[in-house]
C-alpha positions in Angstrom: 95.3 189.6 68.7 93.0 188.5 71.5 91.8 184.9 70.9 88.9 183.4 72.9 87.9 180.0 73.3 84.9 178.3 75.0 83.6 174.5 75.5 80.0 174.0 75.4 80.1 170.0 76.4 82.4 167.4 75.6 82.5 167.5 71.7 81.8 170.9 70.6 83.6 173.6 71.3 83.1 177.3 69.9 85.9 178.9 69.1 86.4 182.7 68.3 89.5 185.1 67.1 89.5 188.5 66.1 90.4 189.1 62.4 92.7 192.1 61.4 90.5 192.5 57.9 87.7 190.9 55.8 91.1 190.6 53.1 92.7 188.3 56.0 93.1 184.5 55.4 92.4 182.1 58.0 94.8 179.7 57.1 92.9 177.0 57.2 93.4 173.9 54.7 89.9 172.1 55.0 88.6 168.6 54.1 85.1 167.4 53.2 85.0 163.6 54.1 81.6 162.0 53.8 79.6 161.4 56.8 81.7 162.9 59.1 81.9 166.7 57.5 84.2 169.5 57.0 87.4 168.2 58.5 90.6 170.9 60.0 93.7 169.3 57.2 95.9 171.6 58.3 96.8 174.7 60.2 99.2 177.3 59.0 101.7 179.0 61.0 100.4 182.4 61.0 97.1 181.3 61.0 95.0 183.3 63.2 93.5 180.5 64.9 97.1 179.0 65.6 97.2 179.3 69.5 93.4 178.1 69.6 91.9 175.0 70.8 91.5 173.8 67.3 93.2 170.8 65.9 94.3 169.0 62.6 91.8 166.0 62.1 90.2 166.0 65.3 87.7 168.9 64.5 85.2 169.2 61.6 83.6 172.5 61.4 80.0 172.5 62.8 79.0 176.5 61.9 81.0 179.9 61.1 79.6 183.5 62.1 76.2 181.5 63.0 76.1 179.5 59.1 75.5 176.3 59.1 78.2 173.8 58.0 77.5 170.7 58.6 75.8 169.6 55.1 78.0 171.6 53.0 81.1 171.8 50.7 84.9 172.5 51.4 84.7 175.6 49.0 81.5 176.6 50.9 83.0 176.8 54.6 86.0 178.2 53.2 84.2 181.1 51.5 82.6 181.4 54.7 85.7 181.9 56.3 86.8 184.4 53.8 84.1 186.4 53.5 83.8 187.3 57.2 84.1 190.8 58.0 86.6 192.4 60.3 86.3 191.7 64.1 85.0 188.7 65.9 85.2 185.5 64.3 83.1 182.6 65.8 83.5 179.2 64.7 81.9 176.1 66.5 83.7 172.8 65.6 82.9 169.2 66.5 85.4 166.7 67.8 85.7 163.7 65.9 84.2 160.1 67.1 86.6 157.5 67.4 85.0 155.4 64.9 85.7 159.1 62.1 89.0 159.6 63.5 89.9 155.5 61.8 88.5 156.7 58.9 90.3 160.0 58.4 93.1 159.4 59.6 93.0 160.7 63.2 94.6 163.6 64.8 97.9 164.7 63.0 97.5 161.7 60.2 96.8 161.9 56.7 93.6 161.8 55.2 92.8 157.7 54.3 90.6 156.5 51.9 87.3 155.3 52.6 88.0 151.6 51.0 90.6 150.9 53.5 90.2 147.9 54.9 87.1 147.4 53.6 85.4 149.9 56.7 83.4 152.6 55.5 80.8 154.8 55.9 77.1 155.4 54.0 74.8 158.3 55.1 70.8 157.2 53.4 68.4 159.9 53.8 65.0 158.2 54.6 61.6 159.9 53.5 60.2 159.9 57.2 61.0 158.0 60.6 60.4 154.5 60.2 60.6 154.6 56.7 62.8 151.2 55.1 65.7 151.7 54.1 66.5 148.0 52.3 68.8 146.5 54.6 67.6 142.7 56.4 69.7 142.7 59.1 71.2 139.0 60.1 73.9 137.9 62.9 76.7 135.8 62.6 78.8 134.3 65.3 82.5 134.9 65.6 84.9 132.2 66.6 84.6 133.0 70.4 80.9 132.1 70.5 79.6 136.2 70.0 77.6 137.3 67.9 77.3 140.5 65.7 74.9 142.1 63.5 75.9 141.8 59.1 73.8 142.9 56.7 72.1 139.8 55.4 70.6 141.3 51.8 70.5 144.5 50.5 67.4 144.9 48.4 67.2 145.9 45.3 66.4 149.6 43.9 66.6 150.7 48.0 68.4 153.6 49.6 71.4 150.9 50.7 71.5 149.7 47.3 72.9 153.1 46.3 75.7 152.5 48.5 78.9 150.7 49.1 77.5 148.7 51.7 77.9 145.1 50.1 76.1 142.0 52.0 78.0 140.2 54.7 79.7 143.5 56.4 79.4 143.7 59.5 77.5 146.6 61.3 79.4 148.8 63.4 77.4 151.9 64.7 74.5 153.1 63.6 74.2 157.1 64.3 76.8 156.9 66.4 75.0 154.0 68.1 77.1 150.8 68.4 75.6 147.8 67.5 75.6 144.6 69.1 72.6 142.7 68.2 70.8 141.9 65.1 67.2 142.4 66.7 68.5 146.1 68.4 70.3 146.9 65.1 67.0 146.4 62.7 65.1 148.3 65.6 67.7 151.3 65.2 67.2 151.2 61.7 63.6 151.9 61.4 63.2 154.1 64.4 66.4 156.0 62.8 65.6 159.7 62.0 65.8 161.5 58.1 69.4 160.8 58.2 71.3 157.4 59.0 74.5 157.1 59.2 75.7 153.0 58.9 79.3 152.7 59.7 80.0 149.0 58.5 83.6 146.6 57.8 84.7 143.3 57.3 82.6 140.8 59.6 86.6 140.4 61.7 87.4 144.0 62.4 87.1 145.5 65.8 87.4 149.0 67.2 89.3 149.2 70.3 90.3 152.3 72.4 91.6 153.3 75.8 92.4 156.7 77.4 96.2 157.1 77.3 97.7 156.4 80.8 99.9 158.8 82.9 102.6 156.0 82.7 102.0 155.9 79.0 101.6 151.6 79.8 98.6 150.1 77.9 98.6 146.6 79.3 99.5 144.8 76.0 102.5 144.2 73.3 102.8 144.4 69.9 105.5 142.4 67.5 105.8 141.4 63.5 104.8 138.4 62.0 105.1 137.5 58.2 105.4 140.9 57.6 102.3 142.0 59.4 101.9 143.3 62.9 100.1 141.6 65.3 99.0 141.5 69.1 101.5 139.4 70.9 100.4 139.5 74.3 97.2 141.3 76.4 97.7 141.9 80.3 94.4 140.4 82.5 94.4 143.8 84.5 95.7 146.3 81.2 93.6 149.0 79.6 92.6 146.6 76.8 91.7 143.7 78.8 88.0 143.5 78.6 87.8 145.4 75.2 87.7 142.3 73.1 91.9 142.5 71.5 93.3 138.9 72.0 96.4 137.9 70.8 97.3 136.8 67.2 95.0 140.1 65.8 96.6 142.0 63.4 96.6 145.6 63.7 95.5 147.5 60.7 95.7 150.6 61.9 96.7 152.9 65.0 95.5 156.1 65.6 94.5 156.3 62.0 97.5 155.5 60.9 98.2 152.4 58.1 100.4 150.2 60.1 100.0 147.2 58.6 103.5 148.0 56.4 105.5 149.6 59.1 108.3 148.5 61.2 107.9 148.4 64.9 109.8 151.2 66.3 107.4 153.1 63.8 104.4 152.3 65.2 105.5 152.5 68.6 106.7 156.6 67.8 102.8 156.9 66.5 101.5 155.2 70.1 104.3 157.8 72.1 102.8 161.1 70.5 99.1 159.9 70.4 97.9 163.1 72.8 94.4 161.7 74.9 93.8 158.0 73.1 95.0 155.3 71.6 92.7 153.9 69.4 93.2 150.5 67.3 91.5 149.3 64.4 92.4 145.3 64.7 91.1 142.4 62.5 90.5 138.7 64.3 92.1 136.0 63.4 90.4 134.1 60.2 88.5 130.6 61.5 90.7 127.6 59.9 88.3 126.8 57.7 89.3 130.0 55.6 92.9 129.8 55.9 93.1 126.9 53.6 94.8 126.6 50.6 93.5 128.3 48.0 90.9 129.9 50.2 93.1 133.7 49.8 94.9 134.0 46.3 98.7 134.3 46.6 99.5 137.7 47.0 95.8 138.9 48.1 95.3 140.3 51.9 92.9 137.0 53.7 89.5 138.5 55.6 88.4 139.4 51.6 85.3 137.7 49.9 84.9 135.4 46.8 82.2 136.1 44.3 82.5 136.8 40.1 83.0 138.9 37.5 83.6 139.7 33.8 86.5 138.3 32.1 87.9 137.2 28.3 86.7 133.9 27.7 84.6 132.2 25.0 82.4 134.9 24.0 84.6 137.6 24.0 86.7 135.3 21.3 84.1 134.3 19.3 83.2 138.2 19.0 86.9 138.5 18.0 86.4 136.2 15.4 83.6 137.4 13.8 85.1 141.3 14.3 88.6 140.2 13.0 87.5 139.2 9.8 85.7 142.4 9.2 87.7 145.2 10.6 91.1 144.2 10.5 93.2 144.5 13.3 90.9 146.8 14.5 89.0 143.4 15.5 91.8 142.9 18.2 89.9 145.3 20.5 87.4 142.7 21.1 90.0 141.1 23.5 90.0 143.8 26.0 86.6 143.4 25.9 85.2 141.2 29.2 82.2 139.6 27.5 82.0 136.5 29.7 80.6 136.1 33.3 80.8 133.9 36.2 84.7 133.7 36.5 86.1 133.5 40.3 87.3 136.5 41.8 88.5 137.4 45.0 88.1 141.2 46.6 90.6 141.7 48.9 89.9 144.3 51.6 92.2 146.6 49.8 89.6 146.5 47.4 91.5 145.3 44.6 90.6 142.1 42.8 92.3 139.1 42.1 91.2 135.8 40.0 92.3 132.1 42.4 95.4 132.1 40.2 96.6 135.4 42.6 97.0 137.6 39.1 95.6 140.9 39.8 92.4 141.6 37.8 91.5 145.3 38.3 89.0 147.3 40.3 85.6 146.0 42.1 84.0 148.0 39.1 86.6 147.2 36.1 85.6 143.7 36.9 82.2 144.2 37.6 82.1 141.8 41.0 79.4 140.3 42.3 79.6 138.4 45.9 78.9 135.0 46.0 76.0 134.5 49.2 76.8 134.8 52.5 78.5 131.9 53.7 80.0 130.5 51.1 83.5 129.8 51.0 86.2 129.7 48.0 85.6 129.9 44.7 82.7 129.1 42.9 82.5 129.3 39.2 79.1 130.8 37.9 78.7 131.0 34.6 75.7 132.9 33.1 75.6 132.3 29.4 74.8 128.6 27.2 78.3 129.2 25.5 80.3 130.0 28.2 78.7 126.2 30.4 79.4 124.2 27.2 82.9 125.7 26.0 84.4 127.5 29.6 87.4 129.3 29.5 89.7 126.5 28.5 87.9 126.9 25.0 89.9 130.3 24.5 92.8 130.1 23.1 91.4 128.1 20.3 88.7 130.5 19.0 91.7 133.4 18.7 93.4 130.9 16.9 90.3 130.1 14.5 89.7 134.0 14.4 93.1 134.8 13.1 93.5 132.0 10.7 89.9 133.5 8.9 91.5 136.9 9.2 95.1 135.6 7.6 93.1 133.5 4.7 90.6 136.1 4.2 93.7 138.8 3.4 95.5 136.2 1.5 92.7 135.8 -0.5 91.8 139.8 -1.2 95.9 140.3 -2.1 95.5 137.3 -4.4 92.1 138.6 -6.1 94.1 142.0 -6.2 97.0 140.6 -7.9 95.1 138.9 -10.5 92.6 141.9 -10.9 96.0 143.7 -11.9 97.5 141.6 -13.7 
């Protein structure tokens, strides 16, 4: 089998094989991951591209036999591949960016979800260049005195409002493009082209890389603490010294990798086989003002965000009561029903939601969350309905005790009326 392999510049790279028959399979396991593309998964051992240039999680297919790939499906690429006749196969694959590689999982790591760590990505397709795409972009300043680019309102019915960008992240790249004002960002945003692509996180995390040394010494150390691992220590003249890592940031992941419940020896083995980089996805220390008490539920990961959501309270009771009565036990399904607005909730970056109490609630969605304004700090109760401001939640327990008292007298009285009807 004569394989052939060719770099055009220094992310794409077209790759071709020969295959034995149209009936031959590639053996290719393929990924579509939004944003980024058609992502390599894995690589089987008599794969006919297994002595290529071609890599698990580092390449996304770009076209195959001249079809272009980069807008389509899994299924379609891999009908692509199937479908070629015998002979020369070409493919032409894309390295992954450093900023794709944290969200996929990097080379030789698993696929990780999108809502890790809060840090995502959203692709709007604008109408025409320097169309809107409902983002005001605003800056913040960090505890070191720099500032960053967040996205100060999303407006309503936009392309971003279609999204899971949520106000308050902060904004990454841009196309590619990183970002590092809030005047360049809004720029980049209008003069964007038909497609944007807005990488954004939580307003603390920070992308660091470095090209892995011959002496395999990055200039820095890292150790546990409280169950987390964090940056101890960051050498003036090491590879990371002027990337913006300081010590006392925890790292969340490492070459893609979830390291954030792994034991160091671990997470040093992922740092010894990383092949060209080592790339860190770290979150800054939270200002004091956050870390006090009752700031983070108990339980909850900190560098989350208050705002409110749906819950059982008043008006979900006094539906019970006046369901109870009528359908029976049947009437007990108005409990799971969250009828109420404006309790606090708390998403942590893990995307799961917690009330101040630390019990865990549910989903962003299940709970219907809404962010309180950028800015604000701790809980803050909101409640949206005349019942809910006069009763509040403490009012609870005593409508399902008025709703099953009417229930029990109500059936007391039909078996009595019963019992006499007989009779």
């Amino acid at each position: 089998m004569t394989v052939k392999s060719s770099t055009t510049n220094a992310s794409v790279t077209t790759i071709t094989v020969q295959k034995p028959s149209k009936e031959t399979s590639t053996g290719l396991g393929l990924t579509a991951k939004a944003g980024v593309g058609v992502v390599v998964s894995s690589i089987k051992t008599g794969s006919i591209f297994r002595d290529t240039k071609l890599r698990v999680g580092s390449h996304c297919i770009v076209r195959v036999n001249g079809y272009d790939c980069t807008r389509k499906s899994s299924e379609f690429v891999a009908q692509q591949l199937l479908s070629a006749p015998k002979g020369k196969l070409t493919v032409v694959v894309r390295e992954v960016s450093d900023l794709e590689m944290m969200e996929i999982g990097g080379a030789g790591g698993t696929i990780a979800k999108v809502e890790d760590f809060a840090f995502m990505t959203a692709v709007l397709m604008k109408t025409s260049v320097g169309a809107k795409v409902g983002i005001i972009v605003s800056e913040k300043t960090a505890a070191n005195g720099k500032t960053f680019p967040i996205i100060g309102t999303i407006q309503p019915k936009s392309l971003a409002s279609k999204t899971k960008l949520r106000e308050g992240m902060r904004i990454l790249t841009i196309n590619g493009v990183s970002c590092l004002g809030s005047s360049d960002t809004a720029a980049m945003l209008k003069q964007a082209p038909a497609k944007v692509q807005i990488r954004a996180g939580n307003s603390r995390m920070l992308i660091v890389s470095a090209n892995k040394p011959k002496d395999g010494k990055f200039g820095f150390r890292m150790g546990k603490s409280n169950g987390t691992v964090v940056v101890s220590s960051v050498a003036q003249d090491g590879l990371f010294a002027k990337t913006g890592l300081e010590v006392g940031m925890q790292v969340l992941k490492v070459n893609g990798k979830n390291v954030s419940t792994l034991e160091m020896p671990s997470v040093q083995a992922i740092i010894a086989n990383g092949q060209k980089k080592l790339i860190l996805l770290v979150e800054e220390s939270p200002p004091p003002d956050t870390m006090t008490s009752g700031l983070v539920p108990p339980g909850a990961l900190p560098g989350g965000q208050w705002g409110t959501g749906n819950y059982v309270g008043p008006c979900s009771s006094i539906l019970f009561c006046i369901c109870c009565p009528l359908f029976g036990l049947f009437g007990l399904c108005c409990l799971a029903m969250r009828c109420d607005k404006g309790k606090p909730f708390y998403l942590s970056p893990n995307g799961r939601v917690y009330d101040a109490a630390g019990e865990y609630q549910g989903t962003e969605a299940y709970v219907g969350f809404r962010p309180n304004p950028p800015g604000s700090l701790g809980p803050q109760e909101n409640p949206e309905s005349e019942i809910e401001k006069s009763c509040g939640p403490k009012y609870k327990d005593t409508f399902i005790m008025v709703g099953l008292l009417v229930f029990l007298a109500l059936r007391v009285a039909w078996v009595v009326l019963r019992f006499s009807v007989s009779a």
